[in-house]
MISEVO-638978 format. One record per residue (C-alpha): residue number from 1; residue in three letters; x negated, y negated, z negated. Coordinates in steps of 0.001 Angstrom, whole numbers. Layout:
% residues N
n_res_u_v_w
NUM_ala_X_Y_Z
...
***
This chain:
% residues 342
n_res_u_v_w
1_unk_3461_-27085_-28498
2_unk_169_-28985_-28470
3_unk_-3009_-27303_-29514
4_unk_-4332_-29536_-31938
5_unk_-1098_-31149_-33507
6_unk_807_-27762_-33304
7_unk_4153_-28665_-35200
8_unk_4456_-31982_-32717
9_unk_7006_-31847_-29523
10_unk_5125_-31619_-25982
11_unk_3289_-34379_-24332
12_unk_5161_-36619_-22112
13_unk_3644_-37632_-19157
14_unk_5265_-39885_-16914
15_unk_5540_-39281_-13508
16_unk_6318_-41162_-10004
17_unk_7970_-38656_-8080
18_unk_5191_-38834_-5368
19_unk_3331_-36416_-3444
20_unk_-494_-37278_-4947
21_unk_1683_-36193_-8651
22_unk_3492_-33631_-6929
23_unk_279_-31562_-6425
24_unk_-1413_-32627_-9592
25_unk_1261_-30718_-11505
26_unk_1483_-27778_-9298
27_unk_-2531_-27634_-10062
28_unk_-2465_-27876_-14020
29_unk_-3907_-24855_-15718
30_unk_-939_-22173_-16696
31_unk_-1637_-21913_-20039
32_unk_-1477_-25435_-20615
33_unk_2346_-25965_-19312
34_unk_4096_-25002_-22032
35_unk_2125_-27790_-23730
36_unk_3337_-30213_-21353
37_unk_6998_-32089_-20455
38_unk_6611_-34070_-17348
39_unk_9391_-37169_-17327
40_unk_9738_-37244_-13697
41_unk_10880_-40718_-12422
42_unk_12809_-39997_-9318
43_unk_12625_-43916_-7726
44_unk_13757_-43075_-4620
45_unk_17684_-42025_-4175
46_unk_16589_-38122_-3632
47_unk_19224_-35475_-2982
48_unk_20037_-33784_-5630
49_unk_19227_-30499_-3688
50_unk_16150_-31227_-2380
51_unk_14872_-32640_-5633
52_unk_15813_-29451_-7499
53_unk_13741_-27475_-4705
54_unk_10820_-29842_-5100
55_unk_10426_-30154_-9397
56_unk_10660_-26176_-8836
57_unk_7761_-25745_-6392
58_unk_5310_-27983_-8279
59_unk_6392_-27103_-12026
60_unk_7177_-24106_-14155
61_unk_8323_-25855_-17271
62_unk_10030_-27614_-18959
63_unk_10640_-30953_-16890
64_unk_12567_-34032_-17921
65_unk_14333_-35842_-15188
66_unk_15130_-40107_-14755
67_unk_17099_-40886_-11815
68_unk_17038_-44703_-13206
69_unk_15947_-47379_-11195
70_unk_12959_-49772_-11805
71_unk_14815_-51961_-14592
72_unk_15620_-48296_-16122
73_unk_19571_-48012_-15416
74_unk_21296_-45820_-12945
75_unk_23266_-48485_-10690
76_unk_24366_-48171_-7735
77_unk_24769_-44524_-5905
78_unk_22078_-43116_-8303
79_unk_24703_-42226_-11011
80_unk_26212_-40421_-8523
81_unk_23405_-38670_-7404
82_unk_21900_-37987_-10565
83_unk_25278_-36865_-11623
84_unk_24896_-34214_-8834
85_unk_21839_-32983_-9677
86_unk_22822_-32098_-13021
87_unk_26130_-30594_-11945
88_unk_23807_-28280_-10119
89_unk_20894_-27830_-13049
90_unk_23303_-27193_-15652
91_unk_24957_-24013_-13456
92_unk_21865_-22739_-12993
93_unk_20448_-23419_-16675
94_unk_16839_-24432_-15263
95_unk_14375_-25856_-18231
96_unk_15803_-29664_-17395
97_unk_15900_-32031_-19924
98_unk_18240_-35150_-18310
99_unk_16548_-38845_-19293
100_unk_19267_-41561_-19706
101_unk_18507_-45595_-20840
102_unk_20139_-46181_-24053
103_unk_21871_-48650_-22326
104_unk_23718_-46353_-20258
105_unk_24202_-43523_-22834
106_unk_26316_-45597_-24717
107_unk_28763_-45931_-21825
108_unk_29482_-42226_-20747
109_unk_31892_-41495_-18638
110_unk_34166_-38409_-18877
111_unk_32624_-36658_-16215
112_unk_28894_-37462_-17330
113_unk_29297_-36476_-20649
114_unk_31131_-33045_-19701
115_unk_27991_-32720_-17210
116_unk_25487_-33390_-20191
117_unk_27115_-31115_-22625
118_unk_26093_-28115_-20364
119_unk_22274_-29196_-21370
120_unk_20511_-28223_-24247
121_unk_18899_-31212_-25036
122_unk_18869_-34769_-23741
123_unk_16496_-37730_-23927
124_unk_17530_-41430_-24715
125_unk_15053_-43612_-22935
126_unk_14724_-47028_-25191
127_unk_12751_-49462_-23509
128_unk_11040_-52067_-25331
129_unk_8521_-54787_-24689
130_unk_5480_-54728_-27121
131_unk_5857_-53449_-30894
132_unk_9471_-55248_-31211
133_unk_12549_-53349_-32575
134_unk_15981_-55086_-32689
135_unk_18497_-54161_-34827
136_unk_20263_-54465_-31722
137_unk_18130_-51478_-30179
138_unk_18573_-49609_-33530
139_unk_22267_-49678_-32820
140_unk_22394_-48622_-29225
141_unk_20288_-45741_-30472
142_unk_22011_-44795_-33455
143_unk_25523_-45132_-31366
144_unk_23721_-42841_-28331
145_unk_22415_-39841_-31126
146_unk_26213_-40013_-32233
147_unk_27570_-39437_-28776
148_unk_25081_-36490_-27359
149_unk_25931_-34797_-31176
150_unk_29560_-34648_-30348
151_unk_28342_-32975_-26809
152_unk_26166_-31089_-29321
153_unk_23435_-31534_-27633
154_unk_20181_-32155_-28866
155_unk_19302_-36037_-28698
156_unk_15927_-36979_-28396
157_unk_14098_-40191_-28746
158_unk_11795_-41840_-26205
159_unk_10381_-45377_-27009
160_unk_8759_-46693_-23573
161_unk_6666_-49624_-24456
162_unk_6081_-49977_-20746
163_unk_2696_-51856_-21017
164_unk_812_-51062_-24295
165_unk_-576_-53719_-26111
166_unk_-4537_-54260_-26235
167_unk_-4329_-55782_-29644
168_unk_-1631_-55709_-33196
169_unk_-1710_-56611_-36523
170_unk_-1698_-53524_-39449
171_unk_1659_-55063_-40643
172_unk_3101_-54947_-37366
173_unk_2706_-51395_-37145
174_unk_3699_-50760_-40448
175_unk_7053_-52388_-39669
176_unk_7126_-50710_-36385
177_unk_6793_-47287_-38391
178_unk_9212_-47941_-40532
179_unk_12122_-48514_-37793
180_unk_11335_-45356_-35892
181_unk_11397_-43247_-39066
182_unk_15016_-45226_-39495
183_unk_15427_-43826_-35797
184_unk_14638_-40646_-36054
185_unk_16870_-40426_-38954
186_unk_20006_-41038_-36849
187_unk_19804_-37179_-35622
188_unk_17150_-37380_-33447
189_unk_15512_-34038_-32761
190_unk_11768_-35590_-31690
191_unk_10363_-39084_-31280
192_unk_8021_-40007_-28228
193_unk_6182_-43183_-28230
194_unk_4913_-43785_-24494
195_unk_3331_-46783_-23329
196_unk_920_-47145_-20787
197_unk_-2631_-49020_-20669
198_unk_-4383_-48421_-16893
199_unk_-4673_-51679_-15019
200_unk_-2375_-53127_-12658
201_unk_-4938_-53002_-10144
202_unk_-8321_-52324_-9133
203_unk_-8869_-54710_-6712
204_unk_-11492_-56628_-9449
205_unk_-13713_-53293_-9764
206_unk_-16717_-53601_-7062
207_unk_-18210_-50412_-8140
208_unk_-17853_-49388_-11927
209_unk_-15484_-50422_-14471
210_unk_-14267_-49459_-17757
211_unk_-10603_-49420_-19315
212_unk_-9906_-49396_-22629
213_unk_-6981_-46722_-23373
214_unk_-4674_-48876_-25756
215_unk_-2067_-46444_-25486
216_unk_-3449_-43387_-26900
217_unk_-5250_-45503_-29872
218_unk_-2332_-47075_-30630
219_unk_-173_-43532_-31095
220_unk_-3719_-42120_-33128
221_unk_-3132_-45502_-35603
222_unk_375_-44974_-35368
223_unk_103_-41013_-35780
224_unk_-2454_-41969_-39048
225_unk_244_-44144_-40947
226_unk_3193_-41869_-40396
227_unk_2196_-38767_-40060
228_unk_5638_-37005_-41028
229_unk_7533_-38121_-38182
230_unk_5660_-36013_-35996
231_unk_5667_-38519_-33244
232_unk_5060_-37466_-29833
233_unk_2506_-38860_-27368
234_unk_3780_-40094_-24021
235_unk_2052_-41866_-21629
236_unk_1798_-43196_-17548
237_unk_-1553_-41616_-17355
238_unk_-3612_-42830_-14469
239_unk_-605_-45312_-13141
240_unk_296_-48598_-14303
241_unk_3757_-48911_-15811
242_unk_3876_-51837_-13449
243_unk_3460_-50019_-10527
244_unk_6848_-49779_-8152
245_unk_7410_-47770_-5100
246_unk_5852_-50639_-3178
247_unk_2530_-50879_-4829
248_unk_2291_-46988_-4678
249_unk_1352_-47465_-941
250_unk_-1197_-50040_-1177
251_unk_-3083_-48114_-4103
252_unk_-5410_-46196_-2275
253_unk_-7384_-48490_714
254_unk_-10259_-47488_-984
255_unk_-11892_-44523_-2773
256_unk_-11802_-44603_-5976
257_unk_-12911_-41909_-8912
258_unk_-10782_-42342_-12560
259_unk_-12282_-40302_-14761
260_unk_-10401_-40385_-18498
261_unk_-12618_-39860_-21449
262_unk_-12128_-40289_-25355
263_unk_-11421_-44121_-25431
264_unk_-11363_-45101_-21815
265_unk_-11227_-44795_-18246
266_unk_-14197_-44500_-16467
267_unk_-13762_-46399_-12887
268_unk_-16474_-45357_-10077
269_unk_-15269_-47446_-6647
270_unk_-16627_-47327_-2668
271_unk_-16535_-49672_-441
272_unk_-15038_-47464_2180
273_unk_-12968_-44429_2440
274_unk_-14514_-42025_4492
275_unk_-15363_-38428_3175
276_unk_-19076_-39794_2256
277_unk_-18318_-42131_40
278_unk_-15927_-39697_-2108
279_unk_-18871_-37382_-2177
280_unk_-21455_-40265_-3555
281_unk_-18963_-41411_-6006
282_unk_-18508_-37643_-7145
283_unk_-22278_-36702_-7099
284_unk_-22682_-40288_-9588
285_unk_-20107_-38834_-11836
286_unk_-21814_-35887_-12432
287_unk_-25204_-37268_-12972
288_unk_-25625_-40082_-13743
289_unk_-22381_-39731_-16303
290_unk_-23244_-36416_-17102
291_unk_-22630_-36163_-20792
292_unk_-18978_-37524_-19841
293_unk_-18212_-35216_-17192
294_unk_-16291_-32406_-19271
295_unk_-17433_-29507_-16445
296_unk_-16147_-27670_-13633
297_unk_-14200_-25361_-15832
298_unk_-12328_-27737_-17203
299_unk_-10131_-28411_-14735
300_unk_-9206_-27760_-11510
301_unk_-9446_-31884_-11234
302_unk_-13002_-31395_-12370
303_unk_-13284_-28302_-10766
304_unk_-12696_-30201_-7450
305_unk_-15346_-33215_-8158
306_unk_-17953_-31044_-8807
307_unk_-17898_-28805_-5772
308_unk_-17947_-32581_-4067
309_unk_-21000_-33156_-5756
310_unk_-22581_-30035_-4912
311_unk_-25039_-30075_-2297
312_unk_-25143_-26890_-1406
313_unk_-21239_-26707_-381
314_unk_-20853_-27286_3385
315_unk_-19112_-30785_3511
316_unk_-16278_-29133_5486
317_unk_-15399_-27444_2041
318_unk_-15174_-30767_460
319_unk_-11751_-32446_-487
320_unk_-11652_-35993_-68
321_unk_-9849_-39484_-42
322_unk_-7992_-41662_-1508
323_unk_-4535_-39129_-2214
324_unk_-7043_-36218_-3451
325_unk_-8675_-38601_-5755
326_unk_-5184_-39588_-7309
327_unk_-4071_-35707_-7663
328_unk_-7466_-34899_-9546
329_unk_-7888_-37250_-11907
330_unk_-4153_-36538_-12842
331_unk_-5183_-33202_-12898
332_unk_-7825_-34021_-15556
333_unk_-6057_-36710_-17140
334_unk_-3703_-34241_-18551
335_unk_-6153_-31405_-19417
336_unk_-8335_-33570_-21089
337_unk_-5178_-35226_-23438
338_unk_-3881_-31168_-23892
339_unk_-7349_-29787_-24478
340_unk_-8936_-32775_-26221
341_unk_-6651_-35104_-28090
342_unk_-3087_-34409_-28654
***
């Protein structure tokens, strides 16, 4: 459970299934990954074998799994992959927690819901577009909680706001309060709000830029008005909900440092991406930002800049480009939420 908010579920971070991620998670502190439920978005049609090999290399917890595709449902052959991989997860009773739309949990079939009844829990996925509830959305919810309770199985809630808002009126969230309370009534073990504010792209930044993080103020507002449904924080951390497979690629041209702090994310950009320039980006962070910089012992994200930074380390020693810098500030970004916020 988190350290500061102690009776609220896990944080939800979520994941592209990529290799940059892969090695973030593998690198988060141990004592911090009980404290953590990665929702791993598997975009790509994996196997369901290799998949099971991979979340197990990188992760020792708990892990929530989405074999949706970008619009969020499981068409074409990934129902029958994903319905593989839990045919395999449930025999071997591995920490999984399956993700399924809303849309789709309300049509079952036979065979799915026998698979999902070998799970302990399961997560509806509700996505929504800004702080708008439907009454339509209230009833594929409140008909999905239904379903996984005959499975008895333990439903839980997760409303993805995809892009968070950078601005909303006190009513609004009142109103928006109100409906997930209404929600969570239906039988829902645990509500996540996730929502994601990091920019589409970088391509703007020349060398420094700051990013306001609209999705963790908005759950802190959210978190102040209704405290007693315990809502959990979820977000897309360092990625843009926008981002597909596609744009994945094309992220990295150019080093880049993202450095989260209380309110925002801290941008530091080259003009190249040769092993220099991550080295003069690092040895900027921790100077000239050093009442930001949270430390080598932090994390092993930080832990990673700073020996950059460090002039006396032979540069051979020194991790660099644009992948590494992806992997540590995930790193970090999830420390710092664990250790600092939620």
């Amino acid at each position: 459970m988190p350290s500061l908010h102690p009776s609220y579920p896990p944080y939800i971070p979520v994941i592209k299934w990529q290799k940059a991620e892969q090695k973030a998670l593998e690198a988060i502190d141990e004592e911090l990954v009980d404290q953590v439920w990665p929702c791993i978005e598997v975009r790509g049609v994996t196997h369901h074998q290799l998949l099971m090999s991979e979340v197990f290399h990188y992760w020792k917890g708990t892990v929530l799994v989405d074999y949706a595709d970008p619009s969020g449902r499981l068409g074409g052959r990934r129902m029958e992959v994903f319905e593989s991989f839990l045919s395999v997860a449930g025999a071997k009773n591995y920490p999984i927690i399956p993700v399924l739309d809303s849309r789709d949990a309300v049509e079952l079939s036979d065979k799915m819901q026998q698979l999902l009844s070998t799970f302990d829990s399961v997560v509806v996925r509700l996505r929504i577009e800004s702080l708008s509830l439907s009454q339509d959305h209230f009833k594929q919810v409140q008909d999905a909680c239904r379903i996984l309770c005959q499975l008895k199985v333990s439903p839980r809630l997760m409303v993805d706001m995809g892009e968070c808002p950078s601005e909303w009126a006190a009513q609004d969230l009142r109103s928006f309060a109100a409906v997930l309370r209404d929600m969570k009534g239906c039988g829902f073990y645990t509500v996540h709000l996730t929502s994601g504010a990091y920019p589409e792209s970088l391509s703007d930044v020349s060398s420094m830029a700051e990013y306001d993080r609209h999705d963790w103020r908005l759950w802190k507002e959210l978190n102040t008005i209704a405290s007693d449904l315990l809502l959990g924080y979820s977000d897309y951390g360092i990625l843009s909900p926008k981002w597909t497979e596609e744009i994945l690629k094309k992220i990295a041209k150019k080093v880049a440092l993202r450095y989260t702090r209380e309110k925002d994310w801290l941008i530091l950009k080259a003009t190249g991406k040769k092993k220099q320039d991550s080295i003069d980006l690092s040895v900027i962070l921790v100077t000239r930002y050093a009442k930001d910089f949270m430390g080598s012992k932090f994390s092993l994200g930080d832990r990673v800049m700073a020996t950059r930074a460090d002039s006396e380390v032979p540069d051979r020693e020194k991790k660099g480009g644009a992948s590494s810098h992806l992997t540590e500030a995930w790193i970090h970004h999830i420390a710092y939420v664990v250790k600092e916020q939620y």
